[in-house]
C-alpha positions as CSV (number, residue, x, y, z in Angstrom):
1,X,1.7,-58.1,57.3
2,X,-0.7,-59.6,55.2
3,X,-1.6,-62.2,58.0
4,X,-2.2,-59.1,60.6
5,X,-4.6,-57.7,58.1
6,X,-6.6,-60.7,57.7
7,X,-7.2,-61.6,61.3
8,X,-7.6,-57.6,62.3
9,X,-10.7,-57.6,59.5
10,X,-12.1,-61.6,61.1
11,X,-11.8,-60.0,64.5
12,X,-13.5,-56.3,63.4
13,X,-16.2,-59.1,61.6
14,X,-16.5,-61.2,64.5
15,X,-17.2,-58.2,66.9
16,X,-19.8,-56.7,64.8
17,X,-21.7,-59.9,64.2
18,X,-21.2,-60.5,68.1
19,X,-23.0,-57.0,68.6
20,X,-25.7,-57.3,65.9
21,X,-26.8,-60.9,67.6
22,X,-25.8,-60.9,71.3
23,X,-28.3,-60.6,74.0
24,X,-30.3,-57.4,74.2
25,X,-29.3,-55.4,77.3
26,X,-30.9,-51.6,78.6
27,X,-28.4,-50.0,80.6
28,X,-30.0,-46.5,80.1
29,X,-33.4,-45.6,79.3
30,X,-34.0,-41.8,79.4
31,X,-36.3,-39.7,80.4
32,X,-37.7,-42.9,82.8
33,X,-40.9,-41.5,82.7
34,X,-43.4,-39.3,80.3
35,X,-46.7,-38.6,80.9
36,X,-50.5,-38.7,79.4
37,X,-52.1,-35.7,79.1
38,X,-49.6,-33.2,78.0
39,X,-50.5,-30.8,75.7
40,X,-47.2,-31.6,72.7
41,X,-48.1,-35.5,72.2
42,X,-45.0,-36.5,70.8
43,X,-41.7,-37.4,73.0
44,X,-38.2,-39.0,72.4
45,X,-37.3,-41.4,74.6
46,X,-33.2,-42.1,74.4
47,X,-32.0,-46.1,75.0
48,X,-28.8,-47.0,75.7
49,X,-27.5,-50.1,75.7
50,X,-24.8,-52.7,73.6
51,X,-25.7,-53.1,70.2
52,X,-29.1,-51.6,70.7
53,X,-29.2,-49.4,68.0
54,X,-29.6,-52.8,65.5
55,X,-32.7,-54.3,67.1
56,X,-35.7,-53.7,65.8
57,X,-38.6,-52.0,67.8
58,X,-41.9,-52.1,68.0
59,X,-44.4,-51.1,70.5
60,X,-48.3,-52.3,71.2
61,X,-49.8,-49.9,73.6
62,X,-54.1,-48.6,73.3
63,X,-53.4,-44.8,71.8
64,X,-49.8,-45.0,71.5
65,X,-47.4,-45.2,68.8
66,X,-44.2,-45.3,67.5
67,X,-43.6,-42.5,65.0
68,X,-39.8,-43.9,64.2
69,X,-36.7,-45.6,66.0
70,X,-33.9,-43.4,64.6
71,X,-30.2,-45.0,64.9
72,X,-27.3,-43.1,65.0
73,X,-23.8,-43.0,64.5
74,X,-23.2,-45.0,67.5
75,X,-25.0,-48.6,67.3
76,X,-25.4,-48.5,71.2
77,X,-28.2,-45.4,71.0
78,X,-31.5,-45.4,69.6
79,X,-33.7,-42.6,70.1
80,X,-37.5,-43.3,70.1
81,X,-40.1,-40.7,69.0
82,X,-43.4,-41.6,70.8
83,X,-47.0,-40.4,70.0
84,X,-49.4,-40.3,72.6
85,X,-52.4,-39.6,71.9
86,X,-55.0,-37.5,73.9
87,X,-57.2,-40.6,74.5
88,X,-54.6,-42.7,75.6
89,X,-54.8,-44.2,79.7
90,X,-51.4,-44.3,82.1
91,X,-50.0,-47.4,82.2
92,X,-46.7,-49.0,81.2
93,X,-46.5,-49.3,77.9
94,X,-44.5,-52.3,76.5
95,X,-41.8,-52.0,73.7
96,X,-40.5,-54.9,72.3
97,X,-36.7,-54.9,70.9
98,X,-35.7,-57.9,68.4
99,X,-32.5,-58.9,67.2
100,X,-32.7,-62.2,65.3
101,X,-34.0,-64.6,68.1
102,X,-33.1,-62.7,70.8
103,X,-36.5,-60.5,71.8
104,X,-36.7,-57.7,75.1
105,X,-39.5,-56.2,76.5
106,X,-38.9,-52.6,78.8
107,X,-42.3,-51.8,80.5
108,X,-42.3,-47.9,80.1
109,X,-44.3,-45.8,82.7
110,X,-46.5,-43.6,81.4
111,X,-48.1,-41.3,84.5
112,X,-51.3,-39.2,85.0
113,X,-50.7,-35.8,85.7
114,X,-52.4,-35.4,88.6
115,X,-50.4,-32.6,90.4
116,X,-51.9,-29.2,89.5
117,X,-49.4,-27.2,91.9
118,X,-46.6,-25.7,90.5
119,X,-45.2,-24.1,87.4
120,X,-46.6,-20.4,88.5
121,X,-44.1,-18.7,86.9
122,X,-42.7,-15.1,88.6
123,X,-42.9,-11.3,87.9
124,X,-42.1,-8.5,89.4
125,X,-44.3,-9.0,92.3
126,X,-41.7,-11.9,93.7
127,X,-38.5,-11.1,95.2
128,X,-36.1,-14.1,94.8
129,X,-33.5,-15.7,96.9
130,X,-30.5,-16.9,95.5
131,X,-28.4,-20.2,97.0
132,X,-25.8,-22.3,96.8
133,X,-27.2,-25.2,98.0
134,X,-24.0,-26.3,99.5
135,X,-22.6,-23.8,101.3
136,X,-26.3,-22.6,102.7
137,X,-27.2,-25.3,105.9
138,X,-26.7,-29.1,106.4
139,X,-29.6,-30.8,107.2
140,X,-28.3,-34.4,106.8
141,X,-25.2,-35.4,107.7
142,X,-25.6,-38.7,106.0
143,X,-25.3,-37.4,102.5
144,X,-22.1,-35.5,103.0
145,X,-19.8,-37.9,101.0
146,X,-19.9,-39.6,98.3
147,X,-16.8,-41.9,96.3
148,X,-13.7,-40.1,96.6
149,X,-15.1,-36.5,97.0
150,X,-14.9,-35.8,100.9
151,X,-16.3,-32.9,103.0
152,X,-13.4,-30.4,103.5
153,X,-15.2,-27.1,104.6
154,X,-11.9,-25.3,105.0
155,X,-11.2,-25.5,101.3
156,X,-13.6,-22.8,99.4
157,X,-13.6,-25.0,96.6
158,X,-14.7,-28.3,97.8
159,X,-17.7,-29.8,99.5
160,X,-19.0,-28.8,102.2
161,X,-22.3,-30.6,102.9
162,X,-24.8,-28.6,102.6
163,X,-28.2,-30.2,101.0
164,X,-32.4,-29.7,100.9
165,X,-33.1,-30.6,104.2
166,X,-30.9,-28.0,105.1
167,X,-32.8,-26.0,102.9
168,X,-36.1,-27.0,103.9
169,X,-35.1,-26.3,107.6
170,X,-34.7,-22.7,106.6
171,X,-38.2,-22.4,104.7
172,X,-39.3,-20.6,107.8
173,X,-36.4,-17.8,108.2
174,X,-36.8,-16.9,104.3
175,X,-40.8,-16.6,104.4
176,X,-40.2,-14.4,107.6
177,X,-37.5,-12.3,106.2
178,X,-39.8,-11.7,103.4
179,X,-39.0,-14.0,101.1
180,X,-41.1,-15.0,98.0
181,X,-39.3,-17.5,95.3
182,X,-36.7,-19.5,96.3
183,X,-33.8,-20.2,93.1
184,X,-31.4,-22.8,93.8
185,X,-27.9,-23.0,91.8
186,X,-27.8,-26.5,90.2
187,X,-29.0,-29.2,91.6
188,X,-28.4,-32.0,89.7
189,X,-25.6,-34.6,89.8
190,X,-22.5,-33.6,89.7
191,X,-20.5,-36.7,90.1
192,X,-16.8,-34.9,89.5
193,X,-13.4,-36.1,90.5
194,X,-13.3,-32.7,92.0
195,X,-16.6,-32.3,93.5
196,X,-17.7,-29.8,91.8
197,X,-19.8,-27.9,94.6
198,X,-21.5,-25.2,92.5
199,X,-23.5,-27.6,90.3
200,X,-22.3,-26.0,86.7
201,X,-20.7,-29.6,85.7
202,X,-23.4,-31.8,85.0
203,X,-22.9,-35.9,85.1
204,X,-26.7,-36.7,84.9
205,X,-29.4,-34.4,84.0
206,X,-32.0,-36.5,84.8
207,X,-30.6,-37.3,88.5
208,X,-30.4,-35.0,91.6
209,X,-27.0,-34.6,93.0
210,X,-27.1,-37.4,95.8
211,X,-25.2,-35.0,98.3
212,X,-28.2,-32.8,98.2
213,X,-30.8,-35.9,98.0
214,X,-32.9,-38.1,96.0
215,X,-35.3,-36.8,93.7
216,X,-38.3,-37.7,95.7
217,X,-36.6,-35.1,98.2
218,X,-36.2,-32.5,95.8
219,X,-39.7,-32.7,94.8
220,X,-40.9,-32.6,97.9
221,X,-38.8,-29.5,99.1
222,X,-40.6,-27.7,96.1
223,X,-44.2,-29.0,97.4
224,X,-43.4,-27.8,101.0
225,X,-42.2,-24.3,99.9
226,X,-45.4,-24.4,97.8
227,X,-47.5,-25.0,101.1
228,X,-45.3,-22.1,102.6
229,X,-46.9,-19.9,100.1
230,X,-43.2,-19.5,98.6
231,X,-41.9,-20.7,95.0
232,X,-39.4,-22.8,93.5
233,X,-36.3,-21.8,90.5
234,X,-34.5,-24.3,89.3
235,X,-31.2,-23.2,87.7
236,X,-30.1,-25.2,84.7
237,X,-27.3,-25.9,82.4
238,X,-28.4,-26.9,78.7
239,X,-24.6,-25.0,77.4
240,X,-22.2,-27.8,78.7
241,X,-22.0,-30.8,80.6
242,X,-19.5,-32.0,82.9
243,X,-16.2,-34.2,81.4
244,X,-17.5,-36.7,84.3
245,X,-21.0,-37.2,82.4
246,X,-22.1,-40.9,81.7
247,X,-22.5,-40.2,77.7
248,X,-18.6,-39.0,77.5
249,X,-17.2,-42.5,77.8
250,X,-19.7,-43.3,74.7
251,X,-21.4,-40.5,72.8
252,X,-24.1,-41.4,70.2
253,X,-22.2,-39.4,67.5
254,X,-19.5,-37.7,67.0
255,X,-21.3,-34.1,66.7
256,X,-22.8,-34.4,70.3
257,X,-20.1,-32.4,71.4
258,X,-19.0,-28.8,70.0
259,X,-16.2,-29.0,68.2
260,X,-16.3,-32.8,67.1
261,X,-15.6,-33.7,70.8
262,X,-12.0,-32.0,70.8
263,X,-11.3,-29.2,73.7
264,X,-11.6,-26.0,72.1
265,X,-11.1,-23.0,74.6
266,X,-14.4,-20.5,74.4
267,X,-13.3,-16.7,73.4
268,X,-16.2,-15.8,75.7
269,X,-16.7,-13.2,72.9
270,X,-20.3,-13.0,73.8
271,X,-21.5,-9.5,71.8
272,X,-20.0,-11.5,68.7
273,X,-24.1,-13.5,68.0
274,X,-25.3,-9.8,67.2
275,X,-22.8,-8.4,66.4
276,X,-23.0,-7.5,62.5
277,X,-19.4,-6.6,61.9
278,X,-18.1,-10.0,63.8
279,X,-15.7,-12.5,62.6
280,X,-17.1,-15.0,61.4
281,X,-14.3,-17.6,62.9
282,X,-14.6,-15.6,66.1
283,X,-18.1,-16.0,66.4
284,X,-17.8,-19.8,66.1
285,X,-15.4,-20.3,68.0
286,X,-17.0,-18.3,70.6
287,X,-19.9,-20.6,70.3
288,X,-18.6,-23.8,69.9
289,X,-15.6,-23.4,72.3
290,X,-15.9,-24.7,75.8
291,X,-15.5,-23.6,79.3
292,X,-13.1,-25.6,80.8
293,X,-11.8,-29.1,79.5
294,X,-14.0,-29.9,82.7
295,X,-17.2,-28.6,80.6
296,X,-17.8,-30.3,77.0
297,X,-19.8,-27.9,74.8
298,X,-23.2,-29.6,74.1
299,X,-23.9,-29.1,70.8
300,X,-27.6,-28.1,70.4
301,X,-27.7,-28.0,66.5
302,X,-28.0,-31.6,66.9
303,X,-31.6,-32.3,66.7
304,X,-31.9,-35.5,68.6
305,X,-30.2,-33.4,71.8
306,X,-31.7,-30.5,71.3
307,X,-34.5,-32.2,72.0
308,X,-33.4,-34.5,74.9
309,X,-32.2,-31.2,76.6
310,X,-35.7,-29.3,75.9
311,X,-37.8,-32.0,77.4
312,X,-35.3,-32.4,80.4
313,X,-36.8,-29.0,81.2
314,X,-40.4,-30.2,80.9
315,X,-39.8,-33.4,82.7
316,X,-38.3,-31.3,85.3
317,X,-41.0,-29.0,85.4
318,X,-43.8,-31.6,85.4
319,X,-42.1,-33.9,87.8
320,X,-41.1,-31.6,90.9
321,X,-43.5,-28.6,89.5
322,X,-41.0,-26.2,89.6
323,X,-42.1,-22.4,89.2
324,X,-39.1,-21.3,86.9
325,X,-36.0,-21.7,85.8
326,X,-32.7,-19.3,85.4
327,X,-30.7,-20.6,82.2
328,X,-27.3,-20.3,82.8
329,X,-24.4,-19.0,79.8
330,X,-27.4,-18.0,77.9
331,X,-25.8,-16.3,75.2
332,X,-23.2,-19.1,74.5
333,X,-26.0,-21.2,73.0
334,X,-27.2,-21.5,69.3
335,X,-30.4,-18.9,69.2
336,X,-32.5,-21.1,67.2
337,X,-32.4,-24.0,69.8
338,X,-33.5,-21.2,72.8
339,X,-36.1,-20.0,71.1
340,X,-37.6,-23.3,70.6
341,X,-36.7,-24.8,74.0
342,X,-39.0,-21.6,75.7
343,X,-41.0,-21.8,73.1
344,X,-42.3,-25.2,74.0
345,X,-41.5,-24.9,77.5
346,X,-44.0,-22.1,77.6
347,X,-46.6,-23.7,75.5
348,X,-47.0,-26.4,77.9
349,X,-46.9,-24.3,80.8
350,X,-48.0,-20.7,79.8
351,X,-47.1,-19.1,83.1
352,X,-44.3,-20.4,83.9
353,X,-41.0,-17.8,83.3
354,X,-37.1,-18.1,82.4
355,X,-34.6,-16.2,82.8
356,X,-31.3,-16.2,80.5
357,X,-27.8,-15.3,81.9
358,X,-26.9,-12.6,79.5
359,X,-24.3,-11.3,81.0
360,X,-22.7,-8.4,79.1
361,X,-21.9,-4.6,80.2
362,X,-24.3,-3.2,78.0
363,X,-27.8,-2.8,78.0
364,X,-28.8,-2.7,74.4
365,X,-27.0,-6.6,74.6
366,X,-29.5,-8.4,76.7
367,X,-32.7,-6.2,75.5
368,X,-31.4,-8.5,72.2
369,X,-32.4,-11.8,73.5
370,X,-35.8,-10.4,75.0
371,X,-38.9,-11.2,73.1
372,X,-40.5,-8.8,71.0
373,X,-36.7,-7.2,70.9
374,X,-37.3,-4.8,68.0
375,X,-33.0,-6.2,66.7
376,X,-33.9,-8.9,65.5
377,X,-36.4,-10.3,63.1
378,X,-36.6,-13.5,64.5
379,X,-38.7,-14.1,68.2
380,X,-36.3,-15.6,70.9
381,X,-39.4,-16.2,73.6
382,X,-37.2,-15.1,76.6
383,X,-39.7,-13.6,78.5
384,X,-36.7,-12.4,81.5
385,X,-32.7,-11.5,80.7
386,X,-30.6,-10.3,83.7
387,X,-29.7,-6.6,84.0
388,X,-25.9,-6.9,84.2
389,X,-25.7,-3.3,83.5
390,X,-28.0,-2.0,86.1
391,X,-26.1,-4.0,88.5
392,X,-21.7,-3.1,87.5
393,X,-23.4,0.6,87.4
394,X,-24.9,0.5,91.0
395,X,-21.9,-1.3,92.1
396,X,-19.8,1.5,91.3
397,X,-22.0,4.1,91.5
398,X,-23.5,3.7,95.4
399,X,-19.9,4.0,96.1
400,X,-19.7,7.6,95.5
401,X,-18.6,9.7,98.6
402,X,-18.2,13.3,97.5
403,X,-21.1,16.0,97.4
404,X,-21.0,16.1,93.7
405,X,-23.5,12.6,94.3
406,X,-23.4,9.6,92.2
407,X,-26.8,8.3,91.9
408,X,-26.8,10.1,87.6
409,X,-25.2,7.2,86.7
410,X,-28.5,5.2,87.7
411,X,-31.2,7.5,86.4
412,X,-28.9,7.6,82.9
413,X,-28.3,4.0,83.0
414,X,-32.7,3.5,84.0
415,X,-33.2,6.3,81.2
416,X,-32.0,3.5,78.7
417,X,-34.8,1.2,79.3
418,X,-36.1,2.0,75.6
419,X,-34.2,-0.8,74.2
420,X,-36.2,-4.1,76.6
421,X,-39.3,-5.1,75.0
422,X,-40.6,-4.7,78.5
423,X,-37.9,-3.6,81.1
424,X,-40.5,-4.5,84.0
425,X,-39.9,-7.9,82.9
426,X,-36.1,-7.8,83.5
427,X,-34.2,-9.6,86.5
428,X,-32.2,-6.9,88.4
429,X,-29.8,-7.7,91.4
430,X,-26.9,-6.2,93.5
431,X,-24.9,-9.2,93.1
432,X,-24.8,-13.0,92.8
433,X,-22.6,-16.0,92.5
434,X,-20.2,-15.1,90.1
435,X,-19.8,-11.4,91.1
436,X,-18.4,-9.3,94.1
437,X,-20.7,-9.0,97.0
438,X,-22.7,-5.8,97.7
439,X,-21.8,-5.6,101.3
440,X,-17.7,-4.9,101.6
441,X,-15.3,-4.8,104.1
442,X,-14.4,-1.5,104.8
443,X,-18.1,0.0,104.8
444,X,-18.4,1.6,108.2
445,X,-22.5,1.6,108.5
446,X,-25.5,0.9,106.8
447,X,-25.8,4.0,104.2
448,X,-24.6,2.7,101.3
449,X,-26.2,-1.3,102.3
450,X,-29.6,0.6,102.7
451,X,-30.0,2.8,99.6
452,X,-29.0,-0.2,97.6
453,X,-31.4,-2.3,98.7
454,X,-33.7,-0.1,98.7
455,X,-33.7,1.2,95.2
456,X,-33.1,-2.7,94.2
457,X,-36.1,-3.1,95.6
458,X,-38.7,-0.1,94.5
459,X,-37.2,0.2,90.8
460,X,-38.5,-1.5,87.7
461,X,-38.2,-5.4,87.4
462,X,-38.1,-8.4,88.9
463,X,-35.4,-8.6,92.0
464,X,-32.8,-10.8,93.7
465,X,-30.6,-11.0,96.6
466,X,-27.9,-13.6,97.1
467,X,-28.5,-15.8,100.4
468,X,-26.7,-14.0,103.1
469,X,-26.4,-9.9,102.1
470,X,-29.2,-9.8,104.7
471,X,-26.5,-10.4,107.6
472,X,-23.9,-8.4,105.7
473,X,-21.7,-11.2,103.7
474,X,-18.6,-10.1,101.8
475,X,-16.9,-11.2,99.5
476,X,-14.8,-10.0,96.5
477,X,-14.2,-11.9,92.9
478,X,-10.1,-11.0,93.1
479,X,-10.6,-13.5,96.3
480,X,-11.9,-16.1,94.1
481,X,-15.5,-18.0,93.4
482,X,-15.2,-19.9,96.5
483,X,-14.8,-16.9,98.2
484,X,-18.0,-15.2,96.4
485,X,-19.7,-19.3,98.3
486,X,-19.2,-18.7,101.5
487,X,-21.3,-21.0,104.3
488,X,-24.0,-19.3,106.3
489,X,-22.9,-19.3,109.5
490,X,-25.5,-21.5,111.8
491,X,-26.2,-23.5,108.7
492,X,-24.0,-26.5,110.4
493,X,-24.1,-27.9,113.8
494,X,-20.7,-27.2,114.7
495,X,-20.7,-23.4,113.6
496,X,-20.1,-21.1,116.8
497,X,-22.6,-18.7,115.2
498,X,-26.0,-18.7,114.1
499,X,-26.7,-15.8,111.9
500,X,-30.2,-17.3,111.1
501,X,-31.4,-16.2,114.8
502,X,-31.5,-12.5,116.1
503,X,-29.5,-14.1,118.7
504,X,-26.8,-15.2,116.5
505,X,-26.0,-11.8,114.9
506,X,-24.8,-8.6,115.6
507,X,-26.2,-5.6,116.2
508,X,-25.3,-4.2,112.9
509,X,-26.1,-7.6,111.4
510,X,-29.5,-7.4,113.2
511,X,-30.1,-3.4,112.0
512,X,-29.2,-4.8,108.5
513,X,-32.2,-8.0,108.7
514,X,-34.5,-6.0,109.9
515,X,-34.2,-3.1,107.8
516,X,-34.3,-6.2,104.7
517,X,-37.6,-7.9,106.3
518,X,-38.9,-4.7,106.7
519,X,-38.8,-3.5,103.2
520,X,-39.6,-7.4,101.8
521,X,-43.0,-7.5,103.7
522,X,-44.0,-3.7,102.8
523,X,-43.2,-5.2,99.6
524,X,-45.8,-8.0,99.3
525,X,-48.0,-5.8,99.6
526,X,-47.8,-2.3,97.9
527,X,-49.2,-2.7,94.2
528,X,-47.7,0.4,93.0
529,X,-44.1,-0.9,93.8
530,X,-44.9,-4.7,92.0
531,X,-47.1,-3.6,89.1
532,X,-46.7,0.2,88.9
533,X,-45.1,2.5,86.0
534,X,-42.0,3.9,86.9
535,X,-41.7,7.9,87.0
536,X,-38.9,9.3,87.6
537,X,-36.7,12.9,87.5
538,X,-33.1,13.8,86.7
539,X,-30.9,14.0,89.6
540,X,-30.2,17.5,91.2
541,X,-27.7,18.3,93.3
542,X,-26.9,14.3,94.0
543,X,-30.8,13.3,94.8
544,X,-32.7,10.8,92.6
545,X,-36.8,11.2,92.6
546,X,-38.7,8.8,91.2
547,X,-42.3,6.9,91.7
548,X,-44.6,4.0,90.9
549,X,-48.3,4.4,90.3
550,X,-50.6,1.8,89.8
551,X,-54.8,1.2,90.9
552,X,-55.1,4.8,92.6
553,X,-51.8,4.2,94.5
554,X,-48.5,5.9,94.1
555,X,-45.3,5.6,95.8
556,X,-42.5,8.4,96.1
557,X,-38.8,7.2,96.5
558,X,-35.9,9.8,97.5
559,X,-32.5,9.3,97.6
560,X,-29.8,11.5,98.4
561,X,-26.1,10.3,97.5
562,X,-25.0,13.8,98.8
563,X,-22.8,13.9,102.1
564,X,-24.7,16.6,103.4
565,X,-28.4,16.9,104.4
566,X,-30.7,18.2,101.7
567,X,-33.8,20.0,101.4
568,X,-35.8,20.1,98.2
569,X,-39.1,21.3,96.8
570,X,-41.6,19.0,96.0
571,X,-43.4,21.4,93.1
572,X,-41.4,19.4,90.8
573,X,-42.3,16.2,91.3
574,X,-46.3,16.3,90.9
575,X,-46.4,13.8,88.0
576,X,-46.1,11.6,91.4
577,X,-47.9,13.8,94.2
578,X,-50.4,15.2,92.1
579,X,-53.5,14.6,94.4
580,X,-51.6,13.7,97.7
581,X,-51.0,15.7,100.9
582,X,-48.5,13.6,102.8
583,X,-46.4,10.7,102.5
584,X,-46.0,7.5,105.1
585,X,-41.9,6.6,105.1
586,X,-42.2,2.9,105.2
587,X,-38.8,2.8,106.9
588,X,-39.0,4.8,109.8
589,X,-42.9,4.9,109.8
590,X,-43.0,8.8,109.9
591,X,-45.8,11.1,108.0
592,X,-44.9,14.0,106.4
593,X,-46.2,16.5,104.5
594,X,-45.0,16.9,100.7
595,X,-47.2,19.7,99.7
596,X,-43.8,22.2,99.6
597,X,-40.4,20.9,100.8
598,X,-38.8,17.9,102.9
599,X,-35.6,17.3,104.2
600,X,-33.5,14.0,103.4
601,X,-30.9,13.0,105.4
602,X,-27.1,12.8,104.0
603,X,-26.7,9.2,102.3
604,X,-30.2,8.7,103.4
605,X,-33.2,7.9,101.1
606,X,-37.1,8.0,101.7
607,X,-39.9,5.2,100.4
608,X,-43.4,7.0,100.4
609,X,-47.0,5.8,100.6
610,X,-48.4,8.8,99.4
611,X,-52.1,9.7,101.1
612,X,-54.5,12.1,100.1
């Protein structure tokens, strides 16, 4: 025994002193790029390699410095925190690692930023466009496969080739439809065993997802939408990554990953971060739990990756000038860590825009993560958190089909808006990804399709349709994710239909588009409806009343959930007409006088220009 202990502690010896003195080797050097000129001077650059925590590092560069080279538990990382100064030139700056005789120079890029496009931020005067990159169109066949992860398109949870060409093909159809910001699910690698097709499972944050393309594509897919007068969200992960990622064979410490690395199923209690009666071990382990063994927890109390994740974001930002980004399982992250990561996102671009996933049932919940939220003492910077309320309750509630009218639950649900530091600042949205679609099977016409869309579209905040409710896609959660993913038909060569041409659709597909465009374009262009205060009047007798004034201009909208035709008097509503003779329906193109009383049609709904 004594033996096997002695030549266990020579061999532990004679592997460390192999790895303090062998040959200096970079495998990973991350971000691979920074740039002069930005307006925080100081950036971590993360190196990986064998050993390469024990060299030492200096670096000779004209307005550069090295602040410190800090080792961590792991002696294959050492993370570099940079100073450039504001008179400093592009150029590749030369670091120097040593290890007794053994010396290594890396040549690190440092770039102008020359691009001035980009990073415009939205409001409530865009309309985004929600995809799944891969099930939307395939542009290039060439990047379908990749290892062992095939394209199987009869499977809703595998690949199924679609990529940015195929997007970029389809810049055209979206502008036309009435399109203004383009947001993309994921789009970084996501180099899974199981392919992984919505993009949640991060391998390589730094790397686009080579079925989708190359960076260089990516990038330029943002420029073109830029030259189509569109914009660019890119949605991001900074809660997990995927089991598959490069750093899970070999993480710099232990702490990297929530709960020291060990699988810890996530209670998804998400009201537990506010909530001031919580459990304390229920709040943590809602926090530091994960998704799925598939997802490691990243854990962003650690400083070092907290701040690799935040300048992921900027690097991002300033490589493909992206306009915004949508932060997915917002809540699940530590609050401190958010707030700084927009803080200095929006310091170096002030107007660019986030949005957080806050997905909870309640209102008061996400108007807790807003900034200048009056719950909490300490300033979050989320400028945009998603409306999950407004959205289960018009869900349910456009589904009402009795007289007694439905469309209460909205005004009471609207009437809460008291709680958002600014609720015209809020994302809003029939459906998306992860929920049922809008559009369902059994609906017989366009009623209940058309009053949604409609009031999605003329309330307060910032909206978003999912690729393909313009041509009536269904879909239900019970029939699974995949389900909620389908392809857009015409998005493939061999599809039999092409829903992306009038030809291609039906005639209730067609009624449904141009009803969308119609709306989308009006949209663009009426300042009352994007920048407006919202007025608006208790439901009677199932019809909803409310407006948007803004520069001299005002906008009525009526909608009647009632199964009957309706007339009403307009002497109520003057806060809106106060001044105006006669309203201009923007869907049917009719005038009509609103001095005394107008008829609605049953399930119908009116959107006024109001004219004096």
């Amino acid at each position: 025994m004594c033996k096997k202990i002695i030549y266990l502690s020579l061999l532990a010896l004679l592997c460390n002193w192999n790895s303090v003195f062998a040959k200096i080797t970079i495998n990973r050097v991350e971000p691979a790029n920074w740039w002069v000129g930005m307006k925080k001077t100081e950036f971590q650059i993360l190196v990986y390699g064998p050993g390469i925590g024990n060299a030492k590092v200096t670096l000779n560069y004209p307005g550069v410095s090295l602040k410190e080279a800090v080792k961590v538990e792991n002696p294959n990382y050492v993370f570099l925190y940079v100073n450039v100064s504001k008179s400093a030139k592009a150029g590749n700056v030369s670091i120097d690692f040593s290890n007794g005789a053994d010396k290594f120079t890396y040549n690190y890029p440092l770039k102008n930023r020359t691009d001035k496009s980009g990073a415009l931020g939205f409001n409530a005067a865009d309309v985004l466009y929600l995809i799944t990159p891969d099930r939307f169109a395939n542009g290039n066949a060439k990047n379908d496969n990749l290892d062992s992860v095939l394209i199987n398109r009869k499977s809703p949870n595998a690949r199924h080739g679609g990529d940015y060409e195929g997007v970029r093909q389809k810049l055209d159809y979206m502008k036309d439809l009435g399109i203004t910001t383009v947001w993309l699910n994921p789009i970084q690698e996501n180099r899974m065993r199981g392919g992984s097709y919505h993009g949640y499972a991060i391998t390589d944050f730094y790397q686009s997802d080579p079925r989708f393309g190359s960076n260089e594509e990516f990038k330029a897919l943002t420029q073109e939408t830029h030259n189509k007068g569109m914009k660019m969200v890119m949605d991001m992960v900074l809660n997990h990554c995927g089991s598959s990622h490069w750093w899970m064979r070999d993480l710099p410490s232990k702490d990297w990953i929530n709960n020291d690395g060990v699988f810890l199923q996530t209670n998804h209690a998400t009201v537990s971060v506010m909530d001031v009666h919580a459990s304390p071990t229920e709040r943590n382990t809602f926090l530091n739990g994960w998704f799925t063994r598939g997802m490691p927890d990243l854990n962003q109390r650690n400083p070092h990756l907290a701040t690799y994740l935040i300048q992921n974001s900027i690097w991002w930002i300033e490589y493909a000038r992206i306009d915004g980004i949508r932060q997915d399982t917002y809540s699940y992250m530590d609050f401190d860590f958010l707030a700084r990561w927009n803080k200095e996102v929006y310091d170096e671009y002030p107007n660019f825009n986030i949005v957080g996933e806050t997905w909870y049932n309640k209102k008061t919940s996400p108007a807790w993560w807003q900034a200048g939220s009056t719950f909490d003492k300490k300033d979050s910077h989320l400028k945009t958190p998603m409306d999950f309320s407004l959205t289960f309750t018009m869900q349910k509630a456009f589904d009402g089909e009795t007289d007694n009218g439905y469309l209460n639950e909205i005004f009471e649900d609207v009437a809460q808006d008291f709680v958002y530091a600014d609720p015209y600042q809020i994302l809003t949205f029939l459906d998306n990804h992860d929920l049922g679609r809008f559009s369902r099977k059994e609906d017989k016409d366009l009623k209940r399709f058309k009053q949604g869309l409609a009031f999605l579209l003329t309330t307060r905040g910032i909206p978003q349709i999912y690729y393909g409710t313009e041509v009536l896609m269904i879909g239900t959660k019970e029939d699974g994710d995949g389900r909620l993913r389908v392809d857009f038909p015409g998005g493939w060569q061999e599809d039999k239909k092409d829903e992306f041409t009038k030809a291609g659709r039906s005639e209730i597909q067609n009624e449904a588009w141009d009803y969308l465009q119609n709306l989308l374009q009006w949209r663009k262009t009426s300042k009352a409806i994007t920048g407006g205060k919202l007025i608006h009047y208790a439901p009677k007798n199932g019809v909803y009343v409310y407006g948007r004034k803004a520069d001299n201009q005002s906008v009525m909208v009526v909608l009647n959930s009632s199964l009957k035709d309706q007339s009403i008097s307009m002497e109520r509503f003057t806060d809106i007409t106060s001044g105006y003779s006669s309203g201009k329906d923007i869907i049917s193109g009719k005038n009509m006088q609103i001095s005394k009383e107008i008829s609605i049609p049953a399930k119908g709904q009116y959107i006024f220009e109001l004219n004096k």
